[in-house]
MARNU-242166 format. One record per residue (C-alpha): x, y, z. Coordinates in steps of 0.1 Angstrom, whole numbers. Layout:
! residues N
+-------+-------+-------+
:     X :     Y :     Z :
+-------+-------+-------+
:     X :     Y :     Z :
...
+-------+-------+-------+
***
This chain:
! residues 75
+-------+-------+-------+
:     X :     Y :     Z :
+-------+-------+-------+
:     7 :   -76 :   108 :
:    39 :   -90 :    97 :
:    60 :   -62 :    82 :
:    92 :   -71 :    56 :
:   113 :   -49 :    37 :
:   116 :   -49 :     0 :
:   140 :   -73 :    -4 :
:   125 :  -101 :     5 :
:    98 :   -99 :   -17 :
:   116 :   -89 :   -53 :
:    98 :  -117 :   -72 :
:    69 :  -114 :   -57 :
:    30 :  -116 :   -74 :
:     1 :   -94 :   -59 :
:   -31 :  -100 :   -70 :
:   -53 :   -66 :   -77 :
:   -90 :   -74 :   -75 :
:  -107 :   -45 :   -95 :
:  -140 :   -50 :   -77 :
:  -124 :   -32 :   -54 :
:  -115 :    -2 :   -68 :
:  -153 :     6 :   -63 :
:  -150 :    13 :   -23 :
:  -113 :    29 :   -28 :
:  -108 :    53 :    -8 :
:   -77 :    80 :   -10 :
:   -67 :   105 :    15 :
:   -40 :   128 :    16 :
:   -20 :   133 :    51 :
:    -6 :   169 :    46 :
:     9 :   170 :    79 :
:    28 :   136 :    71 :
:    33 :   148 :    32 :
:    12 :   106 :    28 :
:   -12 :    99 :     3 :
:   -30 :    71 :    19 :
:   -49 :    44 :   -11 :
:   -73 :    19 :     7 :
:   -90 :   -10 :   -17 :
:  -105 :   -26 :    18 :
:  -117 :   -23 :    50 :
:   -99 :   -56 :    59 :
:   -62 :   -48 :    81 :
:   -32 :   -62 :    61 :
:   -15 :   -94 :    71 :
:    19 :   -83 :    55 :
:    35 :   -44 :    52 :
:    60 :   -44 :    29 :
:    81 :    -8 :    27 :
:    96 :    -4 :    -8 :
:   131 :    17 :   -12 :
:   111 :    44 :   -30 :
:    90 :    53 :     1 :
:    57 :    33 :    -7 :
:    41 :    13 :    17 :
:    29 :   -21 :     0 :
:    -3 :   -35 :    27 :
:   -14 :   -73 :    13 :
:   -39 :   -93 :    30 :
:   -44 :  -132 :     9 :
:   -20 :  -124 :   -15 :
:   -43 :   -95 :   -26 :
:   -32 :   -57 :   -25 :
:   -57 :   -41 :     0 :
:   -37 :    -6 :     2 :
:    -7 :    15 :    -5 :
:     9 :    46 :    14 :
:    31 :    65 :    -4 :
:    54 :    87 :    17 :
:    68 :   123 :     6 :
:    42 :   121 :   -20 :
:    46 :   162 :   -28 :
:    82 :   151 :   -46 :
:    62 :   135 :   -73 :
:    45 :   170 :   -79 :
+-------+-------+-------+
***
């Protein structure tokens, strides 16, 4: 798993396959304040950590996940 930071990837295009969205699953972390957004079973090939706290995971150029950390600020 190759992880980058934000930077690197400003102009960067994710495909979003909406077949997955069927086997989504989302869990919320309370101990780590995470909500946790998986589109696949598949372990990313790239991690990218945006400035905002949300944790980009892309395997083939396609979004299979997202973390988003300190999600209770958004409440």
């Amino acid at each position: 798993m190759n992880e980058q930071s934000e930077s690197q990837y400003r102009s960067r295009t994710v495909v979003v396959d909406i077949a997955m969205l069927e086997n989504a699953t989302i869990v919320y972390d309370q101990v780590t304040d995470t909500l946790h957004i998986s589109l696949s079973k598949e372990e990313a090939e790239e991690v990218i950590l945006l400035e905002n706290g949300v944790i980009v995971k892309i395997r083939d150029g396609k979004l299979v996940g997202l973390s988003v950390q300190g999600i209770s600020r958004y409440s």
